[in-house]
C-alpha positions in Angstrom: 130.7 80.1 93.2 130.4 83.4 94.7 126.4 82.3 95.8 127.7 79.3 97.1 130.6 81.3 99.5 127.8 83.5 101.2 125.5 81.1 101.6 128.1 78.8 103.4 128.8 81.9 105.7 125.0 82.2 106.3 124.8 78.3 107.2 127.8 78.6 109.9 126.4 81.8 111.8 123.2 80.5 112.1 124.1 77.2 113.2 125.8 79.5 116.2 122.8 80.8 117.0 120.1 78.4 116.3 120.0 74.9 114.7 116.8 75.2 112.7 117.2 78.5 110.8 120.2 76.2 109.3 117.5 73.4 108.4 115.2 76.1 106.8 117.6 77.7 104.7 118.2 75.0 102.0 114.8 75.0 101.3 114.3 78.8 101.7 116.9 79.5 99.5 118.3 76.3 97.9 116.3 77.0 94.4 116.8 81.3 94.4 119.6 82.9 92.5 120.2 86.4 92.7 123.2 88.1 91.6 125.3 89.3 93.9 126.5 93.0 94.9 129.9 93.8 97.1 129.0 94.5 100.3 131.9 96.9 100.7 130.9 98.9 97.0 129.9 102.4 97.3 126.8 103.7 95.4 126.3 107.8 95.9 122.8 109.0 95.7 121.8 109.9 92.0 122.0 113.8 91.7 118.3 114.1 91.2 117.5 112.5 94.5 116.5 109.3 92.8 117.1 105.9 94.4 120.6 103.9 93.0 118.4 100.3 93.4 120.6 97.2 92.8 120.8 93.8 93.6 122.0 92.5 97.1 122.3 89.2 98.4 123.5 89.6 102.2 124.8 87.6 105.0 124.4 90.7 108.0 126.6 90.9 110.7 124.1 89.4 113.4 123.6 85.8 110.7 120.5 87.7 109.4 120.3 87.2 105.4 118.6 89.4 103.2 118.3 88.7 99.3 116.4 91.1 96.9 116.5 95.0 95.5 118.3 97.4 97.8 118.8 101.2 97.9 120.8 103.7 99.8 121.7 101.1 102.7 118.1 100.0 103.0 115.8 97.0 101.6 113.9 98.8 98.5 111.5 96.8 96.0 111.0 92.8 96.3 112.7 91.4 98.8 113.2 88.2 101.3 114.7 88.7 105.1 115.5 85.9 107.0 116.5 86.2 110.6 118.0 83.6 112.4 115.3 82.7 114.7 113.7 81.3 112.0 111.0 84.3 111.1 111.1 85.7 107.5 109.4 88.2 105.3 109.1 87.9 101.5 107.3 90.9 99.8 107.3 94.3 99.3 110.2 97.4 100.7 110.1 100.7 101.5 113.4 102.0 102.2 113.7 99.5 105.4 110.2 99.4 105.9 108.1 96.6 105.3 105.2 98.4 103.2 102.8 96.7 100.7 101.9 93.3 99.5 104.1 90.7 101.7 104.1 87.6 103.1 105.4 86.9 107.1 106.1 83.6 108.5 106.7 82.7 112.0 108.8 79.4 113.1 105.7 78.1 115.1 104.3 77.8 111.0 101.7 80.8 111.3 101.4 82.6 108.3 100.4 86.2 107.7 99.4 87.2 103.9 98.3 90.0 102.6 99.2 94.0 103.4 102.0 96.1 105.5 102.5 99.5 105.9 105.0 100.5 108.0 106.4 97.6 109.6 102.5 96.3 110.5 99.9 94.3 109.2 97.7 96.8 107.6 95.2 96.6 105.4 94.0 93.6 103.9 95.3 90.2 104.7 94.9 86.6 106.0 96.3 84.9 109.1 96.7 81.0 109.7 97.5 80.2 113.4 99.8 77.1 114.3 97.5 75.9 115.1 95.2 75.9 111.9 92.4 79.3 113.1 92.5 81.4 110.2 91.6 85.1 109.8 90.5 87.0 106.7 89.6 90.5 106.4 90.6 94.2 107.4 93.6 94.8 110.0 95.2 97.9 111.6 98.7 98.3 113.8 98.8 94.5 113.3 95.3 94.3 115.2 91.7 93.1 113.2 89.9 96.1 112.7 87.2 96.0 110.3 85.2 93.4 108.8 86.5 89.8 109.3 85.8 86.4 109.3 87.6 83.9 111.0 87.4 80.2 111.6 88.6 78.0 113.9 90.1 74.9 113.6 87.4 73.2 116.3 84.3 74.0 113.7 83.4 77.0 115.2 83.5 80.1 113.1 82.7 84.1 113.3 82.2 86.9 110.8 81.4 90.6 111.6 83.2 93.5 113.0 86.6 93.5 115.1 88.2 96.1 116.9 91.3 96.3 118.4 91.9 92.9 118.0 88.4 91.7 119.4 85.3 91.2 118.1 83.4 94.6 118.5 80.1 95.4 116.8 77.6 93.4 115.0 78.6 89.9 114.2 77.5 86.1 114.2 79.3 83.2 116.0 78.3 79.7 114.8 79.7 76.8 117.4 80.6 73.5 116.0 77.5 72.2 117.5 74.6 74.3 115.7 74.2 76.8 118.1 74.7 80.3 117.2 74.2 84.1 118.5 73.7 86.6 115.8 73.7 90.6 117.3 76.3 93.2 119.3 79.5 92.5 120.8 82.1 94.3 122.7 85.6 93.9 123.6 85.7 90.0 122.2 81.9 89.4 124.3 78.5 89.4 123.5 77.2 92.0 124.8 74.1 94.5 124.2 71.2 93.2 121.7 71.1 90.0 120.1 69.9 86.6 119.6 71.1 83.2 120.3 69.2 80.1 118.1 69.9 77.0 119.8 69.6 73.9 117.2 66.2 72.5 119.1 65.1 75.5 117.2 64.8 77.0 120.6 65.7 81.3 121.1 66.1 83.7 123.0 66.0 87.3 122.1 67.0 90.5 124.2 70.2 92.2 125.9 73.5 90.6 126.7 76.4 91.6 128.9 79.5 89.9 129.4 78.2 86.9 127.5 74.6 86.3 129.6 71.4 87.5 129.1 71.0 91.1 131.3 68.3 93.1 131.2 65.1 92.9 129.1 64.6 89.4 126.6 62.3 86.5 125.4 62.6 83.4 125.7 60.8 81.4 123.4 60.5 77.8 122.3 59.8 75.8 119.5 56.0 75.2 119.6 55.7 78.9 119.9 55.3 79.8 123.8 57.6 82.0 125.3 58.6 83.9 128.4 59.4 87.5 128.9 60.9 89.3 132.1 64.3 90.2 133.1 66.9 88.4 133.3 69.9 88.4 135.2 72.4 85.8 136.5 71.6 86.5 139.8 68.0 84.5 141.0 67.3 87.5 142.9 66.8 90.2 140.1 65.1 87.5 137.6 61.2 88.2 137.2 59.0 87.6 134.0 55.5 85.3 132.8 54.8 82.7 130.7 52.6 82.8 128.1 51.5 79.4 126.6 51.1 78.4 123.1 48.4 79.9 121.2 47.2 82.5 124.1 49.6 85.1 124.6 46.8 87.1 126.3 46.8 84.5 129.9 49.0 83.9 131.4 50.6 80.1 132.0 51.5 78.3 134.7 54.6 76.8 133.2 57.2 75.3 135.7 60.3 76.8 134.5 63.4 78.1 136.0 65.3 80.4 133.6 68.0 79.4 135.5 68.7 76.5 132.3 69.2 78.9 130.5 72.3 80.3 131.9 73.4 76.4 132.2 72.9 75.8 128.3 75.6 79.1 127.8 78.2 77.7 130.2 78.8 75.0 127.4 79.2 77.6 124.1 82.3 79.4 125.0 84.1 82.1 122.8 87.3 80.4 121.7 90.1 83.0 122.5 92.6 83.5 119.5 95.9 82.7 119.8 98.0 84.7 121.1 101.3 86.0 118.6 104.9 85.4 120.1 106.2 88.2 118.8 104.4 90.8 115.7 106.1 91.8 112.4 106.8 94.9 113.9 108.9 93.8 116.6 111.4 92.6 114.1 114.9 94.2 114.2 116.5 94.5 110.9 120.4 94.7 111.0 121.4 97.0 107.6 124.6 98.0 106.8 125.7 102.0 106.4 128.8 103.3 104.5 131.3 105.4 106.3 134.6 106.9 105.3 136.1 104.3 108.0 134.0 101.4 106.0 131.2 100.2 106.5 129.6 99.7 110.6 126.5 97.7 110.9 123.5 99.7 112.9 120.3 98.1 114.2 116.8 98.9 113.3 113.6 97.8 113.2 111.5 96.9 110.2 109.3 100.2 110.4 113.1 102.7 110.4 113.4 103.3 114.1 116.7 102.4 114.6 117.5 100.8 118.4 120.4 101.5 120.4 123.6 99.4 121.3 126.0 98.5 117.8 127.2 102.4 116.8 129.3 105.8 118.1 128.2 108.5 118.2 130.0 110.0 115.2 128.4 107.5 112.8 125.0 108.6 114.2 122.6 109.1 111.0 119.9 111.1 111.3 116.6 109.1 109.9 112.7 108.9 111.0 110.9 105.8 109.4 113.7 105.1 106.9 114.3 108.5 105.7 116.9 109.9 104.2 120.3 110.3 105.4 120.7 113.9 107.3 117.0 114.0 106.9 115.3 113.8 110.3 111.4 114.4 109.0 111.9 111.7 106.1 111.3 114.9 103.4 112.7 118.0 102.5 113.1 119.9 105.7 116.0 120.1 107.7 115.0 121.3 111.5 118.2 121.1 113.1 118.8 123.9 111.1 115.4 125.8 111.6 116.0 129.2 114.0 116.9 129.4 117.5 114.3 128.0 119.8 114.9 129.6 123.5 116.4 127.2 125.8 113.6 126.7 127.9 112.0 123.5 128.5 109.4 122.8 125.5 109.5 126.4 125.2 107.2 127.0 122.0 108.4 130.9 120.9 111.3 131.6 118.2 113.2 134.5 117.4 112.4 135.8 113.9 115.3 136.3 112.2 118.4 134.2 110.5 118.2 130.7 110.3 121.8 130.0 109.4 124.0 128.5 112.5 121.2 127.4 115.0 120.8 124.2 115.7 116.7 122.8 117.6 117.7 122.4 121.1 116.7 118.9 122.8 113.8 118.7 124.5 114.3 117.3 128.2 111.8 116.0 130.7 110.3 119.0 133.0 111.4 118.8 136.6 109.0 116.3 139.0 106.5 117.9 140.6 106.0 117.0 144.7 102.7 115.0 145.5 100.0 117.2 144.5 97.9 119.2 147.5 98.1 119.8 150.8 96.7 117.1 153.3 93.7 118.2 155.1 94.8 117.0 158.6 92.9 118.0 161.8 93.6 122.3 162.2 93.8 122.7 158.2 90.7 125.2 157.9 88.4 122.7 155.8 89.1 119.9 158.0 85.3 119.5 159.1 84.5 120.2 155.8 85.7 117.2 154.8 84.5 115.4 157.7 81.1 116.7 156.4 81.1 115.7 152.9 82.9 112.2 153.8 79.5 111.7 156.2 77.3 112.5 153.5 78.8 110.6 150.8 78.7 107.7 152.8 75.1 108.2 153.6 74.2 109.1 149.7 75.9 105.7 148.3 75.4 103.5 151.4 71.3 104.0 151.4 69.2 100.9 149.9 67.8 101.8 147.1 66.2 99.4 144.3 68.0 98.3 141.4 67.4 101.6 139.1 67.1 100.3 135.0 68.9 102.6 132.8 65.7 103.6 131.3 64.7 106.7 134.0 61.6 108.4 134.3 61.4 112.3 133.8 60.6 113.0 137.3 63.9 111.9 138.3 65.6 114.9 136.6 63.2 116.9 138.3 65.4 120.4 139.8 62.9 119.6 143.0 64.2 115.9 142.5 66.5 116.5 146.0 67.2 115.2 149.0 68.0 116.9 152.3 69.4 115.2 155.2 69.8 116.4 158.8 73.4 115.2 160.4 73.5 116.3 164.4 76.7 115.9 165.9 75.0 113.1 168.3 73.7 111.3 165.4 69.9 110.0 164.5 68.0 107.1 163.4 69.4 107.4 159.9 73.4 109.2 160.5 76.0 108.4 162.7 77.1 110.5 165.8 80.0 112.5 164.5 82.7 115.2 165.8 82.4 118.1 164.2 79.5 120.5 164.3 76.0 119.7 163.2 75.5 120.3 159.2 72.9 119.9 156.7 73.6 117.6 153.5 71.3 118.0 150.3 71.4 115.3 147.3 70.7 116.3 143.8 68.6 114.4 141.8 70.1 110.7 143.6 68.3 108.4 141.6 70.2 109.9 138.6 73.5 110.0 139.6 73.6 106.6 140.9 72.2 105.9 137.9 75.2 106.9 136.1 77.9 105.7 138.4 75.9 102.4 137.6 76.9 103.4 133.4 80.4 104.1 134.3 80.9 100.7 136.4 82.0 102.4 139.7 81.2 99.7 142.3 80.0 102.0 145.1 81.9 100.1 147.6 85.5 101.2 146.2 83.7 104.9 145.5 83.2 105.0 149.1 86.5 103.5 150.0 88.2 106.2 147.4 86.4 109.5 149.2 85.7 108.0 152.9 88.1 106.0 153.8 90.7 106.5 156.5 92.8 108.6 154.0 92.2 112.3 154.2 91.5 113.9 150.9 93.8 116.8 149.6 93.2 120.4 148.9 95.1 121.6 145.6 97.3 124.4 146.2 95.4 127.3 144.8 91.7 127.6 143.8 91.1 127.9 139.9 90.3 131.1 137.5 86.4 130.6 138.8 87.1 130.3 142.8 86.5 127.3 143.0 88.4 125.0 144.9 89.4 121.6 144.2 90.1 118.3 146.7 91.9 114.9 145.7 91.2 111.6 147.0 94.0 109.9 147.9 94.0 107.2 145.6 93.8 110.2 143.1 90.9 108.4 141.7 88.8 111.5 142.0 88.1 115.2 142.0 85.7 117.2 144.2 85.3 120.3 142.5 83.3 123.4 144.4 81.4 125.2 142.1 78.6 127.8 142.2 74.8 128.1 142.4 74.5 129.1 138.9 77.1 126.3 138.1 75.2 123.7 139.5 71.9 125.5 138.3 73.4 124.7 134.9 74.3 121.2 135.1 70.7 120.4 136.5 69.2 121.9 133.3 71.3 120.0 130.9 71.4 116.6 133.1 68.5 114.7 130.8 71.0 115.5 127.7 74.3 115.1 129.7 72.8 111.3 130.5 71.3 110.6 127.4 74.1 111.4 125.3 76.5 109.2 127.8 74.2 106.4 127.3 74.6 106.9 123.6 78.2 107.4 123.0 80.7 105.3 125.3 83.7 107.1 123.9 82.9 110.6 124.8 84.8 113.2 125.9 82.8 114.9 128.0 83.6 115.0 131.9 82.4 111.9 134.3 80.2 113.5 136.9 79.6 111.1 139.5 77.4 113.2 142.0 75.9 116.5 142.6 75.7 117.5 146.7 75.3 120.4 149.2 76.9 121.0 152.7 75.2 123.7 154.6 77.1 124.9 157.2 75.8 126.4 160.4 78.5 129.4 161.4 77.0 131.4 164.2 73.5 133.7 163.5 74.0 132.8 159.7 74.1 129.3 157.5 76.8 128.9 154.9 75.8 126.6 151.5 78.7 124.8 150.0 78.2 123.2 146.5 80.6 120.4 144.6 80.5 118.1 142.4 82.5 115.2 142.2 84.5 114.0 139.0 86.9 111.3 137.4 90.7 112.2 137.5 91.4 112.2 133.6 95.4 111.7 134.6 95.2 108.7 137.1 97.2 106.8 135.4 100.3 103.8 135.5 102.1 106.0 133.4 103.7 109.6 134.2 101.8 113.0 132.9 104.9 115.1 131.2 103.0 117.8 129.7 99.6 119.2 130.9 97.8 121.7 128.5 94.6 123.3 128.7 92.9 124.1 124.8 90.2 126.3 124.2 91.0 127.4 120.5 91.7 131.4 121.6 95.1 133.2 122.1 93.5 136.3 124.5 95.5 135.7 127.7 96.2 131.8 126.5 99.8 131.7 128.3 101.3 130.6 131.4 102.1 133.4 133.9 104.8 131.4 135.7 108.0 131.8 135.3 110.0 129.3 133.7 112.1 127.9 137.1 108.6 127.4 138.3 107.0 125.6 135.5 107.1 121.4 136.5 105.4 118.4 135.1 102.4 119.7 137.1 101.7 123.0 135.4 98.7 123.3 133.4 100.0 125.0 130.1 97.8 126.6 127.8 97.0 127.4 124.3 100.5 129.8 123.1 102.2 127.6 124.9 101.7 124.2 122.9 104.2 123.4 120.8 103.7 119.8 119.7 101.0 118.4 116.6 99.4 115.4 117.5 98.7 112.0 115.2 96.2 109.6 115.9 96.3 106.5 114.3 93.9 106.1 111.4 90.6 104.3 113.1 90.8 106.4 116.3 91.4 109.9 114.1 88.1 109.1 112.8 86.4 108.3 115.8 88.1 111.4 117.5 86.4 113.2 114.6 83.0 111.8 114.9 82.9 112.0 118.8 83.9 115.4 119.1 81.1 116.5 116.5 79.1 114.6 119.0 79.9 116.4 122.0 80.4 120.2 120.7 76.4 119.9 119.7 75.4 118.9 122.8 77.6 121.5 124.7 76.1 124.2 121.9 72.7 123.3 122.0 73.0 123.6 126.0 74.2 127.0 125.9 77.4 126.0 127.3 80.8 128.0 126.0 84.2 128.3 127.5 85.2 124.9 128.1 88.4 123.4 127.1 90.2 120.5 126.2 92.9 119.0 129.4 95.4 117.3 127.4 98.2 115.4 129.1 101.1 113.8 127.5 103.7 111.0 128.7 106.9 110.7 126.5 107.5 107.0 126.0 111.2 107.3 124.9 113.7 109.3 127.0 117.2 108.8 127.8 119.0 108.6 131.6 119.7 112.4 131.5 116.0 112.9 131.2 116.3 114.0 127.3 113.4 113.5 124.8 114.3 110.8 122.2 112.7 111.6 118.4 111.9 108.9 116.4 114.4 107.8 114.3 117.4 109.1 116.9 119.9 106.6 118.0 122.4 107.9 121.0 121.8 111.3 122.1 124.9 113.8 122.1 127.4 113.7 124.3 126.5 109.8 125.1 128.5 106.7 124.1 126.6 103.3 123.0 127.1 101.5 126.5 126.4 104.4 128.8 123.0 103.0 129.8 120.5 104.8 128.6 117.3 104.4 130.1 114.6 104.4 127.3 112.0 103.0 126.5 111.3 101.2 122.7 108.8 100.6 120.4 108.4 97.6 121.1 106.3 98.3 124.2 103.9 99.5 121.9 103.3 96.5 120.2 103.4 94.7 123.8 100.7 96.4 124.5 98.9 95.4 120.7 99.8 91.6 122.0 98.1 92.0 125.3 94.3 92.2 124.8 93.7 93.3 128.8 95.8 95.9 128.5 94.6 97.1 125.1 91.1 97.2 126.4 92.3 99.6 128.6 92.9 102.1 125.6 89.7 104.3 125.1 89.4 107.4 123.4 91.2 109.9 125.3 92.8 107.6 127.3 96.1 105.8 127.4 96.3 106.5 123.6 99.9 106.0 121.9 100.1 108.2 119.9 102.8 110.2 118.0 103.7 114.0 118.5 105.2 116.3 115.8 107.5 119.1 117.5 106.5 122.5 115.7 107.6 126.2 116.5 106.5 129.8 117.0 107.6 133.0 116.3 107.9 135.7 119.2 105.5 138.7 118.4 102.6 136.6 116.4 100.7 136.7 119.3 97.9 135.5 117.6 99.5 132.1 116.0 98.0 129.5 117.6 99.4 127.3 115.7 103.0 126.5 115.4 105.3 125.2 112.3 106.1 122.0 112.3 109.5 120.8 112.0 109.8 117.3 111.5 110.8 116.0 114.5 108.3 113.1 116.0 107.8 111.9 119.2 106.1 108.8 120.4 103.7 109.2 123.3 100.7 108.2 125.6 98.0 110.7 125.4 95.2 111.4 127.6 92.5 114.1 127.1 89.0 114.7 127.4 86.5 118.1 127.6 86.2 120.1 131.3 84.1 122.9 132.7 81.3 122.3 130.4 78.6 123.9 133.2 79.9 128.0 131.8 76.6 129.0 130.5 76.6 132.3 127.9 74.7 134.7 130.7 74.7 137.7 130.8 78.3 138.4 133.0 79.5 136.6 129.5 77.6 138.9 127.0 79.1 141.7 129.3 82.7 139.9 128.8 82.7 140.0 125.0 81.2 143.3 124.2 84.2 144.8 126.5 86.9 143.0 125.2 85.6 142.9 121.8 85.9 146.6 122.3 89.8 146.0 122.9 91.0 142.8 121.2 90.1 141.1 118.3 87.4 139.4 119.0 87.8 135.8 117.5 90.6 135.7 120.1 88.3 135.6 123.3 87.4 133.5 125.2 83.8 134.5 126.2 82.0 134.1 122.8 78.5 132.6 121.8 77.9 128.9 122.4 77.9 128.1 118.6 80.7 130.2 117.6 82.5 128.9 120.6 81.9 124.9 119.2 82.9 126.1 115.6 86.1 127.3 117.0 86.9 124.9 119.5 86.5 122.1 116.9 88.3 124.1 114.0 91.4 124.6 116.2 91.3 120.7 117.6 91.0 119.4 113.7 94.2 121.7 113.2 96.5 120.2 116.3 94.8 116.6 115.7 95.2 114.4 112.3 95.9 111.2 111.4 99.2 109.4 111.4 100.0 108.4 107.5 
């Protein structure tokens, strides 16, 4: 009788809300008995910090039901959730978080099986679609990642590595029809070497991009002749021979276009996958909590975050993925009751001392830096300056040139590999007349550097528009520790660095590696150098040379940079000289001042990993020291006031339920999981979420570079990558570390050999970066 009471509750809320979780309950639940607990019983936590797990059967306030083992106000063990939109969950609980062997169901009838770990699909499981594509194999953050095979309902089928959702790697697709390509993909396309079998037992075999043949390949037929050349979509940039049957040595006379070829593709299409309403994680789970008033219901998702909107203040329970009550890290530690922190924004020191009484401050937003740089308008000082280098780049990218294949020859690293051009203010056969006064432009190694913007995909019209259009660039405040000066295009797209002779000396050395290891490794960290010029300036009896190179802006981004750092691994001089009433979202903190651990999700921690092994041996083995990692973070979840919101956290202080609150959820992150565009977007380094750990450190441990951390998480965006990588260990540097190392201790230097400088950099990145469990 009792069963029969909630589940006729149940049945009327849902009808409320929607007519067919009504039709799926009887079936759902029409053969399950489970005995039932008072919702309005009391069970205190066992004294040894064990779980008190029972049996509930509940009808939440919201027309949600949930039936199965529950402890301490959360699902616990085996359980089923049904929410009234029809999705449900049958499987395995971790303290509110789905985690383990489970099964997810979706109205539309697609079925996930197999594992979850907090809140996602994670590990191994299978997928059937609506409509009838199914997915087996390895998933992460509810994404394939990993070996899988999938097959679609239309015959075709694929199996081979995914990642991020896509296919990525080596992997076959077979089409209904016969026809199949066996080789590399990326980002859901075929793309880089491979071979496609057609089922007239015709083939071709070579490089792909974005699903066509590109580059070098054969073509070969049945009978045993082929064709070799490039190939490219384009007529134009198509040229190979023909080699007949039997006599591979003459060459044929075969009327052929390979023009058919590209016709025979347009009909085998990569079926997109379908594309999931809403993920598992998404879910809000409505739980009850035991006051001394009586129970209040709270929301919160599946994975313990709980949302905003059903709760006061002064029921506010402190919890981060499902934790414990009063327990903000989920263990042991208790950092609202840590030691003072100073009041500062993000301020990272601590007094030593008595821990009893202080509370963590809240972390708020830094103030909103103006527009970066000055405008450099007719009268600023480097006016024609600009002029200048806007002529030249516009002569450097604008000049015809042959299509250059990625394979270069030696001689076009060549240091004499330059080009100087003459630029009269009346203009000559190959410049324009121009206003300011006439200049001298020189181009290092061209063929090269076009080369590379060509590896980077930067369409030279929109480099051009970037630096030469009719926007004036901008001239950052202050030149950097080296002198050098630094200019922004207005579309803040890129960054024109000055630099020195010895500089660009350097780079020119280690350009073969720099653009080998680029074409190796698409995920590197390294700086984007996009070209290498000279200005020489004629000022009276004498002729100044003005070097610069011109870069990638690592924080052009849709989302706003909070937190800038620059990390070298060394505590020498490693703080921000500004005072704090100066400090804005545009500072550039350094090493003593970070105060936050960072956690990468499982696949990119181990990329991360890989790639910066990678890059630290090419930087060592060119000689190259004191460069550092720029590190920029944007807070995903803050409040109207402009305060930081943890993990976990519900209302801030001094806030009611329906004050508005600005923040942003979770759920954008999975968003983002549902969109493939914008997930392809996310690259190593680069509009990364992420999750932050808060940590502390004490005043006078000068030389703790890393803090403590406290338990408190924050979820983020992260972008980061390696900078002035052209710092070779001369002799100025030898000079550096035998006087310091006089003075300090001298693992806290900067200036320090190239492969002591790699070991340390990467020891103190593996300590600040690990992966999110």
């Amino acid at each position: 009788m009792k069963e029969s009471g909630v589940m006729k509750a149940w049945e009327a809320t849902v009808r409320k809300t929607q007519a067919v979780a009504k039709k799926r309950a009887n079936s759902i639940f029409g053969t399950m008995y489970m005995s039932h607990a008072d919702e309005e019983e009391q069970h205190p936590d066992n004294e040894e910090g064990e779980f008190d797990l029972y049996i509930a059967d509940k009808v939440l306030p919201n027309g949600d039901y949930y039936t199965g083992q529950w402890a301490e106000n959360f699902p616990h063990g085996q359980g089923k959730y049904l929410w009234t939109d029809g999705c449900m969950y049958i499987g395995e609980w971790s303290k509110g978080k789905t985690m383990g062997k489970g099964r997810f169901s979706w109205p539309s009838g697609a079925i996930y099986e197999g594992d979850f770990k907090n809140g996602y699909m994670d590990g191994t499981g299978t997928y059937t679609g609506s409509n009838g594509d199914t997915y087996k194999g390895q998933w992460v953050m509810n994404l394939k990642q990993g070996h899988g095979v999938k097959t679609l309902v239309n015959g075709d089928w694929y199996e081979g590595e995914w990642r991020r959702g896509l296919q990525d790697g080596q992997g076959k697709y077979q089409w209904k029809n016969g026809n199949c390509y066996i080789g590399e993909w990326r980002n859901g396309s075929i793309w880089g070497k491979g071979s496609f079998v057609w089922t007239n037992g015709n083939r071709y075999d070579g490089y792909w991009e974005d699903g066509l043949p590109k580059g070098n390949g054969t073509f070969k037929w049945e009978d045993g002749s082929f064709y070799v050349g490039d190939w490219s979509k384009d007529p134009k940039d198509q040229n190979g021979t023909y080699y007949p049957s039997g006599s591979s040595s003459e060459e044929g006379n075969f009327d052929w276009d390979p023009q058919e070829v590209y016709n025979d593709l347009s009909e085998c299409q990569i079926c997109p996958g379908e594309k999931v309403a809403i993920l598992p994680s998404q879910k809000k789970l409505a739980v009850w909590r035991s006051t001394k008033g009586g129970d209040k219901p709270r929301r919160m998702s599946v994975d313990g975050r709980v949302s905003v909107g059903l709760e006061k203040p002064s029921d506010r329970m402190l919890m981060s993925d499902g934790g414990s009550e009063g327990d903000a890290s989920g263990g042991d530690r208790s950092p609202t009751m840590i030691r003072q922190l100073d009041e500062d924004l993000m301020g990272p020191n601590m007094e030593d001392g008595d821990s009893s009484g202080f509370y963590l401050p809240t972390l708020k937003l830094p103030r909103k830096a103006k527009r970066q740089g000055e405008t450099i308008s007719r009268g600023h000082k480097n006016y024609e300056l600009m002029l200048n280098l806007q002529l030249g780049i516009r002569h450097s990218v604008g000049r015809p040139a042959p299509t250059a294949s990625l394979d270069l020859k030696p001689s076009a690293f060549d240091p004499k590999e330059k080009v100087w051009t003459r630029f009269p203010p009346e203009g000559s056969k190959y410049t324009p007349p121009h206003p300011s006064s006439e200049f001298k432009w020189k181009d290092y190694c061209p063929v090269v550097f076009r080369t590379l913007r060509k590896l980077f995909r930067v369409d030279a019209a929109d480099y051009m528009l970037s630096i030469c259009g009719s926007e004036a660039l901008r001239e950052l405040c202050s030149p950097g520790k080296s002198g050098s000066f630094f200019y922004l295009t207005n579309d803040d797209r890129y960054m024109i660095k000055t630099m020195k002779k010895n500089e660009a000396k350097a780079l020119i050395r280690m350009l073969p590696a720099y653009y080998n290891h680029f074409r190796s490794f698409e995920n590197t960290m390294v700086t984007k150098f996009y070209g290498l010029h000279c200005v020489k300036l004629s000022t009276g009896p004498t002729q100044r040379k003005v070097r610069f190179i011109i870069m990638g802006n690592l924080f052009r981004s849709e989302y706003t940079i909070h937190r800038r750092f620059d990390l070298k691994g060394s505590s020498l001089g490693r703080i921000t000289d500004k005072p704090q009433s100066e400090i804005d979202d545009s500072t550039i903190l350094k090493d003593l001042d970070l105060n936050f651990l960072f956690k990468l999700e499982k696949s990119w921690f181990q990329e991360f990993c890989r790639q910066l092994d990678r890059d630290c041996e090419l930087l060592e083995q060119e000689g190259i020291m004191d460069y550092s990692l720029l590190l920029g973070i944007h807070f995903r979840e803050v409040s109207a006031n402009g305060e930081l919101i943890h993990c976990g956290s519900e209302t801030l202080p001094g806030e009611s339920e329906d004050d508005g609150a600005l923040r942003l959820s979770r759920a954008d992150t999975d968003q983002l999981l549902l969109d493939p565009n914008r997930w392809a977007s996310i690259k190593l380094g680069v509009n990364m979420p992420a999750r932050v750990e808060r940590t502390f450190r004490r005043i006078g441990n000068e030389l703790q570079l890393v803090g403590e951390p406290v338990g408190e998480f924050y979820e983020v965006i992260l972008f980061f990558g390696i900078i002035d990588i052209l710092q070779d260990y001369d002799i100025s540097k030898k000079l550096e570390h035998a006087y310091k190392s006089i003075q300090y201790d001298a693992t806290s230097i900067s200036a320090v050999d190239p492969r002591q400088y790699s070991r340390r950099f990467r020891d103190f990145l593996l300590r600040i970066f690990s992966e999110d469990t």
